[in-house]
C-alpha positions as CSV (number, residue, x, y, z in Angstrom):
1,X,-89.8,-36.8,-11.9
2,X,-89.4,-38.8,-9.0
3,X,-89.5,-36.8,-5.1
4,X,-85.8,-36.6,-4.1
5,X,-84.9,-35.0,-7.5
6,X,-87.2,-32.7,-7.3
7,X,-85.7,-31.8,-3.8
8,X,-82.2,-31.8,-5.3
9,X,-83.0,-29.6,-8.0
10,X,-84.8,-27.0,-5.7
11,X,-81.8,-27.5,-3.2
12,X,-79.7,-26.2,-6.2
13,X,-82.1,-23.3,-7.8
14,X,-82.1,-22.1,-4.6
15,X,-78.2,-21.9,-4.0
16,X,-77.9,-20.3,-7.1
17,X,-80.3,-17.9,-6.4
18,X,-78.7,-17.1,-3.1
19,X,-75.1,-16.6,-5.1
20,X,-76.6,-14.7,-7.5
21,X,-78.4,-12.2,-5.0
22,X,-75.1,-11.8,-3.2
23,X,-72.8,-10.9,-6.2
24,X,-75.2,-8.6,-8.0
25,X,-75.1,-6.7,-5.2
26,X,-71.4,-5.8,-6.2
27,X,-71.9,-6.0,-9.9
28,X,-74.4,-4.2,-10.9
29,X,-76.4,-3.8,-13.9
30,X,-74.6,-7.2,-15.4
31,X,-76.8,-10.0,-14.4
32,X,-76.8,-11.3,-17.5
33,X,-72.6,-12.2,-17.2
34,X,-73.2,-13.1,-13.6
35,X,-75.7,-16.1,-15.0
36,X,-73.0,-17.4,-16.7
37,X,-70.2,-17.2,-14.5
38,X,-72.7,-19.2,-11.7
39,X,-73.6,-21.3,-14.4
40,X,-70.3,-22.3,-15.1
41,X,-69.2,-22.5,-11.1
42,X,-72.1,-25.0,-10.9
43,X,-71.3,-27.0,-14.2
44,X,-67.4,-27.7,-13.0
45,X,-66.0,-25.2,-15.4
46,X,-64.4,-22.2,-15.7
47,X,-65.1,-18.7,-17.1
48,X,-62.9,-16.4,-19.5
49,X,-63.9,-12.6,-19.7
50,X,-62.2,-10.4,-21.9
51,X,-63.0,-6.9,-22.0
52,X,-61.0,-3.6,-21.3
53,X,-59.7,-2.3,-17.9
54,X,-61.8,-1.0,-15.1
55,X,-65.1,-2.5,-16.1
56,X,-65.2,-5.2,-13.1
57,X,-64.1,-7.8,-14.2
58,X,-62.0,-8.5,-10.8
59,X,-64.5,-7.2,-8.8
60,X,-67.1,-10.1,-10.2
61,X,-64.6,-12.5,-9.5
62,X,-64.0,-10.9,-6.0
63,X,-68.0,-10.9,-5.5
64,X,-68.4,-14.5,-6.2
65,X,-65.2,-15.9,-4.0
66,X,-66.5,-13.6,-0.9
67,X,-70.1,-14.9,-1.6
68,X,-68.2,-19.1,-1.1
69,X,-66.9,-19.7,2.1
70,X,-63.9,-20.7,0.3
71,X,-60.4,-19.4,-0.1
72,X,-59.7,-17.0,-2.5
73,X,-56.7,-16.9,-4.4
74,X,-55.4,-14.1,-7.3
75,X,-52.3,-14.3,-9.5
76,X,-51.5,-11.5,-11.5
77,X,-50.4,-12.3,-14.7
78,X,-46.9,-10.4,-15.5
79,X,-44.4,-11.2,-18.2
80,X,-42.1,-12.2,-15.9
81,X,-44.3,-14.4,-14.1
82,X,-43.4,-17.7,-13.9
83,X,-44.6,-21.3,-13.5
84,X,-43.5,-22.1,-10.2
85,X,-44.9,-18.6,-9.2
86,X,-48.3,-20.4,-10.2
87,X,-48.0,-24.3,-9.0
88,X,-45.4,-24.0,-6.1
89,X,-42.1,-25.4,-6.0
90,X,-40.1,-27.3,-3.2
91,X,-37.6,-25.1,-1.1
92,X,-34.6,-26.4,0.9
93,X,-35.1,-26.1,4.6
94,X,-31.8,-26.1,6.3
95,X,-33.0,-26.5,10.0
96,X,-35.0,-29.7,9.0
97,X,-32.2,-30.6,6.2
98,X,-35.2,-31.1,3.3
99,X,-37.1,-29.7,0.9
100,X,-40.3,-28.5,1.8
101,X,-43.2,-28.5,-0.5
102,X,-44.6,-24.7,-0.5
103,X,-47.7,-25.1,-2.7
104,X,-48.9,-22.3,-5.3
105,X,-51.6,-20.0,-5.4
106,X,-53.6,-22.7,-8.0
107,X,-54.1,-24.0,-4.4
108,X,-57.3,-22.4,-4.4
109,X,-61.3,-23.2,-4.3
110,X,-61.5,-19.9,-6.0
111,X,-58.8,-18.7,-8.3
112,X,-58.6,-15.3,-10.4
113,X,-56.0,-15.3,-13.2
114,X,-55.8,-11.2,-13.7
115,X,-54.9,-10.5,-16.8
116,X,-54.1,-13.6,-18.1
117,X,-52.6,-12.8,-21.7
118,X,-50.1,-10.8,-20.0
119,X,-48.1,-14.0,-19.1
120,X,-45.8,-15.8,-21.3
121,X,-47.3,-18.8,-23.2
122,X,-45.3,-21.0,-21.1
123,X,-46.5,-19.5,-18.4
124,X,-49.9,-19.6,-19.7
125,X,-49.4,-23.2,-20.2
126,X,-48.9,-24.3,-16.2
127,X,-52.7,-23.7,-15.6
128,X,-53.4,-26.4,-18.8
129,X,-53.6,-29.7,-16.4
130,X,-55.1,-27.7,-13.1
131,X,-58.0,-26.5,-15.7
132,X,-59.1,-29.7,-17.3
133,X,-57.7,-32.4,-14.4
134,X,-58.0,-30.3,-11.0
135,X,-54.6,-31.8,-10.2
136,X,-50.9,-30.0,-10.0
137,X,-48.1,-32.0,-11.6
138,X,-44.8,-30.7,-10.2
139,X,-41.8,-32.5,-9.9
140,X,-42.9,-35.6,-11.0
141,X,-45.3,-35.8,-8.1
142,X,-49.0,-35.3,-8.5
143,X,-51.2,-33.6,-6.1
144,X,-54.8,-32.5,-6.2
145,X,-56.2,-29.5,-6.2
146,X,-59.5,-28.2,-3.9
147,X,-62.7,-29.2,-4.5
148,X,-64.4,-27.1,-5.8
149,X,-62.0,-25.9,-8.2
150,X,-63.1,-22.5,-9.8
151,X,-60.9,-20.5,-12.0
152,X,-62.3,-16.6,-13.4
153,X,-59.3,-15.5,-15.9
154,X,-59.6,-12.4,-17.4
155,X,-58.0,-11.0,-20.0
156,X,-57.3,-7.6,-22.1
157,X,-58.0,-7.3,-25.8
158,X,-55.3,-8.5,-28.1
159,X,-54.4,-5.3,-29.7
160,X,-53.5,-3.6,-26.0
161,X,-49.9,-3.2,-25.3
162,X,-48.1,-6.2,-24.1
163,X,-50.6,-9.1,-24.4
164,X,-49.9,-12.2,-26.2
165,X,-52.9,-14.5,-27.1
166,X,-54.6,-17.4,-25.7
167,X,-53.2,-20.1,-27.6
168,X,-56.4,-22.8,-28.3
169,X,-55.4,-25.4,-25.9
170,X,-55.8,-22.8,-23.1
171,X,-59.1,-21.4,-24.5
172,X,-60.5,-24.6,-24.9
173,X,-60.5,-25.2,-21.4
174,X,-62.6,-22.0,-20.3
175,X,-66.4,-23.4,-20.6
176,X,-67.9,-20.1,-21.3
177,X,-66.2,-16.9,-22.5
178,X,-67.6,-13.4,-22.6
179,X,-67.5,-9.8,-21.6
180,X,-68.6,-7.0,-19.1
181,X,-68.8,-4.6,-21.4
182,X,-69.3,-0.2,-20.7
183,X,-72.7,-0.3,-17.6
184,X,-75.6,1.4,-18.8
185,X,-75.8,5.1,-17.4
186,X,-78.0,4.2,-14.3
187,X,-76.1,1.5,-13.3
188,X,-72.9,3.3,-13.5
189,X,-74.7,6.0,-11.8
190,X,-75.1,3.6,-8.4
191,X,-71.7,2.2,-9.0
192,X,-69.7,5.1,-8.8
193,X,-72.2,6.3,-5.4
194,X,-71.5,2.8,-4.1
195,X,-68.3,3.7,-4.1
196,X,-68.0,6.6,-2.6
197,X,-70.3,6.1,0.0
198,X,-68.3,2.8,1.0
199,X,-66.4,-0.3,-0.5
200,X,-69.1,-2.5,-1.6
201,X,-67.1,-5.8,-1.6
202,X,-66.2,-5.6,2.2
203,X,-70.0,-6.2,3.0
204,X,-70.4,-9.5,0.9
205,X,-70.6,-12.3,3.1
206,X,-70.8,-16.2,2.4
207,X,-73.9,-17.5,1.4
208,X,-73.1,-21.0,0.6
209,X,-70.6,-23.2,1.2
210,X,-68.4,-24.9,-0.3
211,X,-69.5,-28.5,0.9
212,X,-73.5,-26.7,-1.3
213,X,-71.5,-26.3,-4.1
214,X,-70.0,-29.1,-4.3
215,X,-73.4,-31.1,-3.4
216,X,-75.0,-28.7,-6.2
217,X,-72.3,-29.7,-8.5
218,X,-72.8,-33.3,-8.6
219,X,-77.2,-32.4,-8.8
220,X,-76.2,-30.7,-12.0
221,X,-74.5,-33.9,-13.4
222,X,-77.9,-36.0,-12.6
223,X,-80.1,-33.4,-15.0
224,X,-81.2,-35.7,-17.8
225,X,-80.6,-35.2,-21.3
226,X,-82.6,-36.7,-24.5
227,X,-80.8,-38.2,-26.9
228,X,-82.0,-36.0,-29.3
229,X,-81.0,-32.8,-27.1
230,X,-77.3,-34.4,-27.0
231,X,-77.5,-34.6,-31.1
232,X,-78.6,-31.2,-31.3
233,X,-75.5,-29.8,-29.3
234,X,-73.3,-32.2,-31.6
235,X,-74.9,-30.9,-34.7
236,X,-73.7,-27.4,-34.0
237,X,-70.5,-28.3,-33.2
238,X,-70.3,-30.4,-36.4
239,X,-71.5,-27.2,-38.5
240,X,-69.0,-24.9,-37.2
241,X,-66.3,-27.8,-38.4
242,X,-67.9,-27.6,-42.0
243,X,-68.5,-24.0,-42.3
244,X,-66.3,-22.5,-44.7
245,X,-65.1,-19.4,-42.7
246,X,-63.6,-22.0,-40.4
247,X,-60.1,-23.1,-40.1
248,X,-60.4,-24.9,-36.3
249,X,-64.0,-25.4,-35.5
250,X,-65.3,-27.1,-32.4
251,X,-63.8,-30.0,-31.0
252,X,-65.9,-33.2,-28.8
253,X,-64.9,-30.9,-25.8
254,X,-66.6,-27.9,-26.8
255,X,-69.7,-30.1,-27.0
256,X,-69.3,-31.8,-23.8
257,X,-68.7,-28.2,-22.1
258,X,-71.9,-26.9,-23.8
259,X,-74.0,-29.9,-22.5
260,X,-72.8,-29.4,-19.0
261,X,-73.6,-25.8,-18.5
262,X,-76.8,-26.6,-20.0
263,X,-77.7,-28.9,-17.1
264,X,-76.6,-26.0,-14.9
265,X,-79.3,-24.0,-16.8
266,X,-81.6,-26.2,-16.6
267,X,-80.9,-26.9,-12.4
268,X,-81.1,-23.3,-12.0
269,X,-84.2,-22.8,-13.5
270,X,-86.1,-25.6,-11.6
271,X,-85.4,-28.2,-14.3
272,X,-84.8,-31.8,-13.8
273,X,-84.4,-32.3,-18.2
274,X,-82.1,-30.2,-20.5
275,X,-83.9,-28.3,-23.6
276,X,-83.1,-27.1,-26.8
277,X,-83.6,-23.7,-25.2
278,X,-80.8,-24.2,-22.7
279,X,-78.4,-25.5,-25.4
280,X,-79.3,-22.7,-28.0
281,X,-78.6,-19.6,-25.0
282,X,-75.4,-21.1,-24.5
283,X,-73.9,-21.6,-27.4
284,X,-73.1,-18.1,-28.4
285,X,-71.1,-17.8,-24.7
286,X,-69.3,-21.8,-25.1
287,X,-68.8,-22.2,-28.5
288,X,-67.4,-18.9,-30.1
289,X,-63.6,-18.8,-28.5
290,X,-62.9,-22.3,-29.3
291,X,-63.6,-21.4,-33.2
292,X,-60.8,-20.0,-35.5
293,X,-62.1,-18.3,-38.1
294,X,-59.9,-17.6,-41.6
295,X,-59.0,-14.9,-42.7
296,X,-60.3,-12.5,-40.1
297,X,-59.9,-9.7,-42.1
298,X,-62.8,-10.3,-44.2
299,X,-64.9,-9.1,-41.4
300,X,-66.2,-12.6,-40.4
301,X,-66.3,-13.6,-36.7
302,X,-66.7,-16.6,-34.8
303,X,-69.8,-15.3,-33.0
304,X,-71.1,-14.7,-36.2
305,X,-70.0,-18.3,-37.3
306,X,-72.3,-19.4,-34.4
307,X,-75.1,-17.1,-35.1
308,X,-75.2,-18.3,-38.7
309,X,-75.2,-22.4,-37.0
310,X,-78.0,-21.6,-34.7
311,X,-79.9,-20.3,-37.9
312,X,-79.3,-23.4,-39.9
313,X,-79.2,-26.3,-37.6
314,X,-83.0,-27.0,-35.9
315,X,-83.1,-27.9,-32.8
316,X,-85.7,-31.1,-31.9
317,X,-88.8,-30.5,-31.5
């Protein structure tokens, strides 16, 4: 490894580690989900959690926006919602006789979609090009979004009232997806105390800006990865195409997403090289939502579709 990547790599480890001290403060007992949403931050992507109400969803997203010395920006996701109410749309000014360009909230470093499958799928559809393009097109003008461009959306389960699912375009740009899932008894313990005693989330502060992430962003894409690390994450993807449970397996951008939050792994561990180690903890969280599985009925799922690739597929040596 030569000097200055070993500084850049140690520049972001310890960026990540000053995140991640910062938000599980506020989300306790999930450091586990915390790792992945950082993860994600520092890969470029963006992170899908889907779980019932009040588990803390919002407030992780919260944690990690008021731990960035960025603007934070939340839409919640309504039926009525629509796309302008997400990109921005041009308003007539009559004192200047124009239209004035009033942009969105997508105009944000940090952006929570709440509730996300609440929307309309047209609706749903007006994040598409901010997601995988970090640009707006409105009007027939194009205009780019803030670096860094961080979305969390979260989203109810599809058999709650009123939610209409994800169609696969839209999941395919999340990079990982997972849940919060019902805190274990001591951690809710200190959650509900925190709250009572005060409101946790008013006492995060920044810990890194958003020139570090940024910086810590384009480290990540500098991690090095073996050709035969590279075929490994292919192979997986090509097994979930051939299993016979699936109807839509993984496409070339599941595999490119899985690759790049494995560098972010690897950076945040102290790691200048990818390993099969990296790729195999992250396939269960970036593969499973961009498989559909048929007949669902049958009890077959696409985490176990993944489960059952990790089994069969070995990684290199």
């Amino acid at each position: 490894m030569q000097r200055n990547q070993v500084e850049n790599i140690v520049e972001v480890r310890e960026a990540y580690a000053r995140l991640r001290d910062s938000v599980c403060r506020v989300v306790v007992g999930k450091d586990a989900v915390v790792d992945l949403c950082l993860i994600s931050l520092l890969a470029g992507g963006h992170v899908l959690l889907t779980d019932i109400p009040g588990v803390g969803k919002t407030t992780l997203a919260r944690a990690i926006s008021s731990s960035i010395s960025a603007e934070f920006s939340r839409i919640q996701f309504t039926p009525d919602l629509l796309p302008s109410d997400i990109t921005g749309t041009s308003v007539y000014d009559p004192r200047e006789t124009r239209f004035r360009w009033l942009p969105g909230p997508v105009f944000a470093p940090v952006l929570l979609a709440d509730e996300i499958n609440r929307a309309t799928p047209r609706t749903q559809s007006a994040l598409l090009e901010a997601m995988a393009e970090g640009q707006v097109t409105v009007e027939g003008e194009t205009r780019p979004l803030p670096e860094p461009f961080f979305v969390v959306a979260t989203q109810n389960p599809h058999h709650f009232h009123g939610t209409y699912p994800l169609p696969e375009g839209q999941l395919d740009r999340f990079m990982v997806a997972t849940s919060m899932g019902y805190p274990a008894r001591n951690a809710e313990l200190g959650i509900v105390r925190a709250q009572v005693e005060g409101r946790p989330l008013e006492d995060v502060k920044p810990v890194v800006s958003v020139r570090e992430v940024a910086m810590a962003r384009e480290m990540v894409r500098r991690v090095q990865v073996h050709d035969e690390v590279l075929g490994y994450a292919v192979a997986l993807a090509e097994a979930t195409r051939e299993h016979p449970a699936v109807g839509l397996g993984v496409s070339p951008r599941g595999s490119i997403a899985l690759i790049r939050a494995s560098q972010a792994r690897a950076a945040t561990r102290g790691r200048d090289f990818v390993g099969p180690e990296d790729v195999k903890e992250l396939a269960l969280h970036a593969l499973p939502h961009r498989i559909s599985v048929r007949g669902a009925s049958s009890g077959t799922t696409a985490e176990a579709v993944v489960r059952e690739v990790l089994r069969s597929v070995s990684p290199p040596a």
